[in-house]
C-alpha positions in Angstrom: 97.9 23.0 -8.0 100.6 24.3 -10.3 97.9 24.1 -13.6 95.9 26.7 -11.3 98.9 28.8 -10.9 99.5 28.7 -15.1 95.7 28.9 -15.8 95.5 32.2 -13.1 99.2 33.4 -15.0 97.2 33.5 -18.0 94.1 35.2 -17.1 96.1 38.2 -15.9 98.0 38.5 -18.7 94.5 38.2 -20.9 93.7 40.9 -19.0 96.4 43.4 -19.2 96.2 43.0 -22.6 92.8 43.7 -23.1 92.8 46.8 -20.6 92.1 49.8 -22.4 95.6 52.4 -22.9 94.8 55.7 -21.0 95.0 58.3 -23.2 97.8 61.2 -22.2 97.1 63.0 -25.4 97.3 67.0 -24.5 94.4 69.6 -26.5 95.0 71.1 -29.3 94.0 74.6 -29.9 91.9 74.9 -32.8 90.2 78.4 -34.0 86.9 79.2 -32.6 84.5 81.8 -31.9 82.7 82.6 -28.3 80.0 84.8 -27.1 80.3 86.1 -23.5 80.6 88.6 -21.4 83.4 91.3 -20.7 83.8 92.4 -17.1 86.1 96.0 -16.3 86.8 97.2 -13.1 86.6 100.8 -14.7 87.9 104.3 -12.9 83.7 104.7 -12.5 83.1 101.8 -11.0 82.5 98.0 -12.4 81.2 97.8 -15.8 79.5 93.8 -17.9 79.3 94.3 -21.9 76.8 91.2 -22.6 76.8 89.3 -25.7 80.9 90.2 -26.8 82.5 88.2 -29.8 85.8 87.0 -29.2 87.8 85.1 -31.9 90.8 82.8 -30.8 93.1 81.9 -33.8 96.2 79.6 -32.6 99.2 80.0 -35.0 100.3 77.4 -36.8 102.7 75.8 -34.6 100.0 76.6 -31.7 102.4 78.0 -29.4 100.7 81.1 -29.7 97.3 82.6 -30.4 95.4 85.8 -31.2 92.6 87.0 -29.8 90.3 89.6 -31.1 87.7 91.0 -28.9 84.8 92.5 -30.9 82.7 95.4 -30.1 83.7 96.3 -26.6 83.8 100.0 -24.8 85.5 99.8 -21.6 83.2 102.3 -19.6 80.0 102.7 -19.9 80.4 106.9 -21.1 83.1 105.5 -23.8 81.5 106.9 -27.0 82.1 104.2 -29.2 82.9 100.8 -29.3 86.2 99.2 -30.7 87.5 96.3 -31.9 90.9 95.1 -29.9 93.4 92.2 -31.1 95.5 90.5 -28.6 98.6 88.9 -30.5 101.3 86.7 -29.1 99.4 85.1 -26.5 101.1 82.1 -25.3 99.8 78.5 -25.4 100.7 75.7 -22.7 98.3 72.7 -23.4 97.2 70.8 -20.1 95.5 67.6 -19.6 92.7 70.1 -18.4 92.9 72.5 -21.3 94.7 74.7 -22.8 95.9 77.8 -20.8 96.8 81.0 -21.8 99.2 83.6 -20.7 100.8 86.9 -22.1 102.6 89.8 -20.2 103.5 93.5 -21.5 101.8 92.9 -24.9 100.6 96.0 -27.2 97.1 95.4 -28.5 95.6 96.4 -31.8 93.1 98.9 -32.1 92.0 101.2 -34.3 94.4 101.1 -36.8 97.3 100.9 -35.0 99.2 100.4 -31.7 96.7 100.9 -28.3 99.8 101.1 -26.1 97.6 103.2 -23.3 95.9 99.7 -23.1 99.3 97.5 -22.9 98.0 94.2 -21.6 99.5 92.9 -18.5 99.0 89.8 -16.0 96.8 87.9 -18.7 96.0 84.5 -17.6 93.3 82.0 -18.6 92.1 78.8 -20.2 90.2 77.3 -23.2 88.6 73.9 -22.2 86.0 72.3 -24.3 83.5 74.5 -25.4 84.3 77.7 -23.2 87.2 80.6 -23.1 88.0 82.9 -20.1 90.5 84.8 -19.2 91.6 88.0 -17.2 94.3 90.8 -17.8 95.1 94.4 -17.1 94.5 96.3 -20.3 96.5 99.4 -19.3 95.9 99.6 -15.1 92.5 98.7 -16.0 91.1 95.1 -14.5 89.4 93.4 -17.6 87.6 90.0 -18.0 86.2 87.1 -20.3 83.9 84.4 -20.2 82.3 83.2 -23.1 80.8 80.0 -24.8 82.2 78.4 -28.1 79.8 79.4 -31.1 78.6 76.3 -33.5 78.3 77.7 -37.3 74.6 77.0 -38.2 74.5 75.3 -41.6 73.7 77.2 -44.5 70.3 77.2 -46.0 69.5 76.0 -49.6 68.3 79.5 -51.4 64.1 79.0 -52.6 
């Protein structure tokens, strides 16, 4: 009886150490670009831009990010489309993803400062291959969704 004991002793410590570790390593953010769609709850009523670039670029301690937002108008009458950068948005890496947050943040546009368009109450996440997030640019509602980009390789010149 007591070898069954020893033999059964040993068996579950063969096992325990051939059970696999579970992983707890958290994301890192790594520079991508998405395509996706940009929804604003505009004075005139709700406006969807299709097809919007964004690029995310973590710094290099990847506490923070930028995010540039390509080609949008925020109205449909808006005369021309702009390019907006996002700095100083803040990175907290979760078992789920990575989530993003920023508050009272000037944007980039134009040249300079777009402080009628402070961003406010931005939230959101980056998990595998998508981005979204939401925010008050100014008073106005704004939103992202987009998909992660793959580079197509280049091809040899004939």
């Amino acid at each position: 009886m007591k070898t069954n004991k020893l033999i059964l002793a040993f068996a579950a410590l063969a096992l325990l150490a051939c059970s696999k570790e579970e992983k707890n390593e958290l994301p890192v953010a790594v520079a991508a670009d998405y395509k996706g769609v940009v929804h604003v709850e505009a004075s005139s009523g709700p406006f969807d831009s299709e097809d919007i670039e964004v690029n995310f670029t973590p710094s290099e301690d990847g506490k923070t990010a930028t995010i540039k937002i390509f080609k949008i108008r925020f109205a449909p009458r808006m005369p021309m489309q702009v390019d907006v950068t996002i700095p100083n948005v803040e990175l907290t890496p979760t078992k789920d993803g990575i989530l993003l947050a920023c508050d009272n943040v000037v944007p980039k546009a134009l040249g300079g400062d777009f402080t009628d368009y402070t961003v406010h109450e931005m939230t959101g996440t980056v998990k595998e291959d998508e981005i979204a997030f939401s925010m008050k640019l100014g008073s106005t509602p704004t939103s992202y969704r987009g998909t992660k980009q793959v580079a197509e390789p280049e091809q040899p010149a004939k």
